[in-house]
C-alpha positions, 0 to 999 in steps of 0.5 A: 500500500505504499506505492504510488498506484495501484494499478499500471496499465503498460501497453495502453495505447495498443487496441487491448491495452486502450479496452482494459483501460476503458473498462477500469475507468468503467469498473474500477471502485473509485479512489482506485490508484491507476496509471497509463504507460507505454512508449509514446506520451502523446499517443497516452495522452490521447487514450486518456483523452478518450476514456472520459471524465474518471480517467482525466487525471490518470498519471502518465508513465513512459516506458518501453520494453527496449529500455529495462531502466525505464521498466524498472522505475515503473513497476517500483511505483505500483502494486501491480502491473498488467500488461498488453505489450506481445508477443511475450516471447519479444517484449516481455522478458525485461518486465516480467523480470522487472517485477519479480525483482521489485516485489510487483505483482504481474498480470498479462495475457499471454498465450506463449508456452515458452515464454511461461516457462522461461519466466518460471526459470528465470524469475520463479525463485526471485518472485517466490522470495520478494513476494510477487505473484507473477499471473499469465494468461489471465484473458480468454486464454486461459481463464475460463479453462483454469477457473472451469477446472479450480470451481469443481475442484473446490466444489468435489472438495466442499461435498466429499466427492473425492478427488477430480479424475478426467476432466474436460473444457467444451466450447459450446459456442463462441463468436469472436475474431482471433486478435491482432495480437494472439496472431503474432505471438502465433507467428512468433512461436512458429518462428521459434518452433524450429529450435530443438530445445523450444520444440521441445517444450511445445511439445511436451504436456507438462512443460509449465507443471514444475518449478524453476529449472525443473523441466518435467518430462510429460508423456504426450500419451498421458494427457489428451491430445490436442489435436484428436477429434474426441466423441461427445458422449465420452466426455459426457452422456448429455453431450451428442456428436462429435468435438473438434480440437480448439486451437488453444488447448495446447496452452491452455492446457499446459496452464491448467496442469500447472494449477494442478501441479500446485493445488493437486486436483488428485492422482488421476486428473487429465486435462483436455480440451474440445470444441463444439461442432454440432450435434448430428453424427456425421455432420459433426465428423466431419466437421471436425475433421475439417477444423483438425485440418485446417489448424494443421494447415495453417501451423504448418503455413505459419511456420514456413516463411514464404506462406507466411508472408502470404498470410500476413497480408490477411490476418489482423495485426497488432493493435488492430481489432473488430469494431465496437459493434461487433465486440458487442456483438461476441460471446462465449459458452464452456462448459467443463466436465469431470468424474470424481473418484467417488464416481460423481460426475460434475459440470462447471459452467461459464457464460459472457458476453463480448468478443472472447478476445477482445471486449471479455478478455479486457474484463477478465485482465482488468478484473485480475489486475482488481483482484490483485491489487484489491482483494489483498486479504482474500487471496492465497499466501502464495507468491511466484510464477502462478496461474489465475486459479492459483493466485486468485481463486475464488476472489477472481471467479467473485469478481467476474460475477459481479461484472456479469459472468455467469459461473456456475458449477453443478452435480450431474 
């Protein structure tokens, strides 16, 4: 509480940045310390300018990941700093270091694997000793993956059903435009694949489960596959058809294990992912083996550098984003499934409106930044390279509620 600010919102001027923003200035409880920083005071204070009345007098703090003296200065004077500024894996390795170092707590959205795993190595002990809760992925990717998980893993635990066996996160309906910025840190992954040592990493389901210089050897064949079609009525008996892969569940997966490595959900908990395609049979199917298709396409066009470029000249960049209409007009429905070891079967749900990647991320990052910098008292005594379960559990599920998720958990 002796810091100058709550909350630093760094990469404020970038079109993610500049929502969160909004929504704080929406959202956060008056008397709430916040700060805008990024590189250009000029383009900061025209973001100010356009998020009204409440934000007028927000401090300005120029700052830019190619200067880690100006990052420093900057994380030393907040409780938390949430930041926009990707890919991770090119802009976030001074502020990730940064706020270990200063005590700060962090937040981002990241999708990067590696990059999750090199802040584990490289600052997972200095965070863990200054008392920092390092938080990634705290936007679509992948909050509602691990809270899905956390809430029937609290609530097997409240009705002594015993420990979470499979479990699995279904996509039932999205609608919403992959954003400039997961694209690039996309491209960017795809460049970096071709490395020994970070394929490696991809490809191994348990590559964020341990601590620092821990790296764990995963068994592709011991967790679902991120790629498989899967059959509706294996996850559950309400559901029909066939499910195709989502194409996040290769991080968003490994973040969830992450959760279960520190909390333990129990000895036999796997963790997949699926998405919804509909409900007939062989329409289903077949519409899964497209979408399997279509993501091994466009990984394998992302990484070859003459289709690359191709695709660049289509596919959004970074700080460009939908329309305020058509944020609007987005939403997301998962619903995730478990059998306990008792044998009682439980569904965790989570509803919201806005475009997944842009109108509802820029909630789930702002409220996780409120969290952490508000509900001090609520939160584990924890501190290092955690995920939004961990850090923030039931104080974040809370919060998402309050600002109009709809999140539930019921017994089959």
């Amino acid at each position: 509480m002796s810091r100058e600010f709550d909350i630093v919102v760094f990469g404020a001027t970038g079109f993610v940045g500049e929502l969160t923003a909004r929504y704080l200035a929406d959202a956060a409880p008056s008397g709430t310390r916040v700060a805008l920083a990024g590189r250009s005071e000029v383009k900061l204070t025209a973001v100010r300018r356009r998020l009204g009345k409440r934000a007028a007098t927000w401090p300005l703090i120029v700052a830019d990941a190619d200067r880690p003296s100006t990052l420093d200065a900057m994380v030393a004077r907040t409780q938390v700093v949430c930041t926009t500024v990707g890919p991770y894996l090119r802009y976030g390795e001074a502020l990730v270091t940064a706020a270990a170092s200063a005590g700060t707590d962090y937040v981002d959205l990241t999708g990067e694997v590696p990059f999750v795993r090199y802040s584990i190595d490289k600052v997972g002990d200095t965070a863990a000793s200054t008392g920092a809760r390092i938080v990634h992925a705290c936007g679509f990717d992948s909050v509602p993956s691990d809270l899905g998980a956390y809430g029937l893993y609290r609530r097997a635990e409240a009705d002594g059903a015993g420990t979470l066996g499979t479990t699995t996160m279904v996509v039932i309906s999205m609608r919403g435009a992959a954003s400039g910025g997961t694209v690039d840190s996309i491209r960017v992954i795809a460049e970096q694949a071709h490395d020994a040592s970070t394929r490696s990493i991809l490809l191994n389901p348990q590559a964020l489960s341990s601590g620092p210089g821990e790296l764990a050897r995963g068994d592709r064949r011991a967790e679902p596959s991120d790629a498989a079609l899967v059959r509706a009525a294996s996850v559950d008996p309400s559901l029909r058809g066939t499910l195709a892969p989502f194409f996040m569940s290769s991080f968003n997966t490994r973040i969830v294990r992450r959760s279960n490595a520190l909390l333990d959900y129990g000895p036999a908990f796997r963790y997949g992912e699926a998405m919804s395609v509909g409900a007939v049979p062989i329409v289903s199917t077949i519409a899964s083996a497209v979408v399997a298709a279509g993501l091994g396409i466009g990984l394998g066009a992302m990484s070859f550098k003459p289709t690359r470029k191709l695709l660049d000249r289509v596919l959004p960049k970074p700080g460009e984003g939908p329309s305020e209409k058509a944020r609007d007009k987005g939403h997301f429905t998962v619903q995730t499934f478990t059998t306990t070891s008792s044998g009682r079967r439980y569904r965790s749900e989570m509803v919201a409106q806005g475009d997944p990647g842009y109108k509802a991320t820029a909630v789930m990052l702002g409220e996780s930044a409120l969290a952490l910098a508000l509900d001090r008292d609520r939160l584990p005594d924890r501190a290092g390279v955690l995920t939004p379960a961990v850090a923030m559990g039931d104080a974040l599920t809370d919060r998402l509620t309050a600002a109009g998720f709809a999140i539930s958990v019921r017994e089959l």
